[in-house]
C-alpha positions as CSV (number, residue, x, y, z in Angstrom):
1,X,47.8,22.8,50.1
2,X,48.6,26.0,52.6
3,X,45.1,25.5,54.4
4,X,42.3,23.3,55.1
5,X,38.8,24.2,54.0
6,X,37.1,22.1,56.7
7,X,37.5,21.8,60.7
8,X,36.0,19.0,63.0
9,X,32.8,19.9,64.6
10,X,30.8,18.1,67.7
11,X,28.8,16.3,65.2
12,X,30.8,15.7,62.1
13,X,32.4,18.9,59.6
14,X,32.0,22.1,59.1
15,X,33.1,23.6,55.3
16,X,33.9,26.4,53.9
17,X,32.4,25.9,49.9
18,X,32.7,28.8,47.1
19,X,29.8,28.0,45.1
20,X,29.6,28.3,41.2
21,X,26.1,28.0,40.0
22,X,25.1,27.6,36.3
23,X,28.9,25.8,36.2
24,X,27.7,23.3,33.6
25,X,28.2,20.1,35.6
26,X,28.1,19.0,39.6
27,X,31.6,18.9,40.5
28,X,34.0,19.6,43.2
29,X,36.9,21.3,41.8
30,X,39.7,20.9,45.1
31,X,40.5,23.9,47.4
32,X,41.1,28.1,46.5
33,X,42.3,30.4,48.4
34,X,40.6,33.3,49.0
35,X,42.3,36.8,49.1
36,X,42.0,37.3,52.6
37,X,43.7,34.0,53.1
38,X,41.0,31.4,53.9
39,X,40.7,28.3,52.2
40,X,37.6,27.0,50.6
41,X,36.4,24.1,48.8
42,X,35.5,24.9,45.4
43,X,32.2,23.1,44.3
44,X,29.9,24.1,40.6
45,X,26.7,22.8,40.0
46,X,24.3,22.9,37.1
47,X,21.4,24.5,39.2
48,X,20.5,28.1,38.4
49,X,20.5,29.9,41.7
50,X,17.1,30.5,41.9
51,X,14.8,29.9,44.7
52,X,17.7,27.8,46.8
53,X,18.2,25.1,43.6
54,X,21.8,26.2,43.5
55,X,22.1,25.6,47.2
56,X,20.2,22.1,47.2
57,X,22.0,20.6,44.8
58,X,25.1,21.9,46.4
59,X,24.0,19.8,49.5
60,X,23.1,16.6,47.2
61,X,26.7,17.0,45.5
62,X,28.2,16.9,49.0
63,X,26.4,14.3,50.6
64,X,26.8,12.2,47.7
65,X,30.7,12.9,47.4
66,X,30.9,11.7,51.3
67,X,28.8,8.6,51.7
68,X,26.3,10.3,53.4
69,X,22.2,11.3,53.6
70,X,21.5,14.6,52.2
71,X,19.7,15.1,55.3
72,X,23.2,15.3,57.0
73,X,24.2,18.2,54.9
74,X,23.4,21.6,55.7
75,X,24.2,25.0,54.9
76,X,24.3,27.5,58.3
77,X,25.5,30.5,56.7
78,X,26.0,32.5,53.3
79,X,22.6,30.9,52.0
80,X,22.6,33.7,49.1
81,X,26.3,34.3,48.8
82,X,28.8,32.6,46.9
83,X,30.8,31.7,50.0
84,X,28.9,29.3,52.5
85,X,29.8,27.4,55.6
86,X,28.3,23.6,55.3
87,X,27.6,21.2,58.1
88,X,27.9,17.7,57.3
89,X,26.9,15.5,60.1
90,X,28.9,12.2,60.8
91,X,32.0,11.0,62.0
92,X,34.2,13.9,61.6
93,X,37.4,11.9,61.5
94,X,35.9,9.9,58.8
95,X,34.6,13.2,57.1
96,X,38.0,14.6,57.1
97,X,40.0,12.0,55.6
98,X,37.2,11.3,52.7
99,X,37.5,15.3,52.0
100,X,41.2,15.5,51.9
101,X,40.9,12.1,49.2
102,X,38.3,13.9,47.5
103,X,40.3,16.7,46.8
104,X,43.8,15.2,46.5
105,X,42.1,13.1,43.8
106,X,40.6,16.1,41.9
């Protein structure tokens, strides 16, 4: 893996997630790299992306994945683009080692 998708913030994580809506089940699919060179985590979910579905089951897939509420999971930019930045609140050392597992496992 040339990059990480996710950095330590004051509070927990923040993620870089490409989004695939309508991708016929709610997974997370490891890490892409983008053609300007960032890393994202790749994530599909069943939800149509209609009136922020896509986007709240995105969240629920997350905070599920991770242990943690879905109240802890938040998207701060790219709401109606496929590429988002996701704050997951929590111990971020904790974060980071249960997304590098997630993914190594996937």
């Amino acid at each position: 893996m040339a990059a990480c998708a996710w950095s330590a913030a004051a509070d927990g994580v923040v993620v870089a997630v490409r989004l695939t809506p309508k991708g016929g089940r709610d997974a997370i699919d490891g890490i892409e790299t983008l053609a300007d060179g960032r890393a994202v985590l790749k994530a599909r979910v069943r939800a149509a992306p209609h009136e922020g579905a896509a986007n709240e089951a995105l969240c629920r897939l997350l905070a599920k994945a991770l242990g943690v509420p879905p109240s802890q999971v938040d998207i701060v930019s790219g709401a109606t683009s496929r590429i988002k930045r996701v704050t997951i609140g929590g111990d971020g050392a904790a974060l980071g080692a249960a997304l590098e597992n997630l993914v190594s496992a996937g």
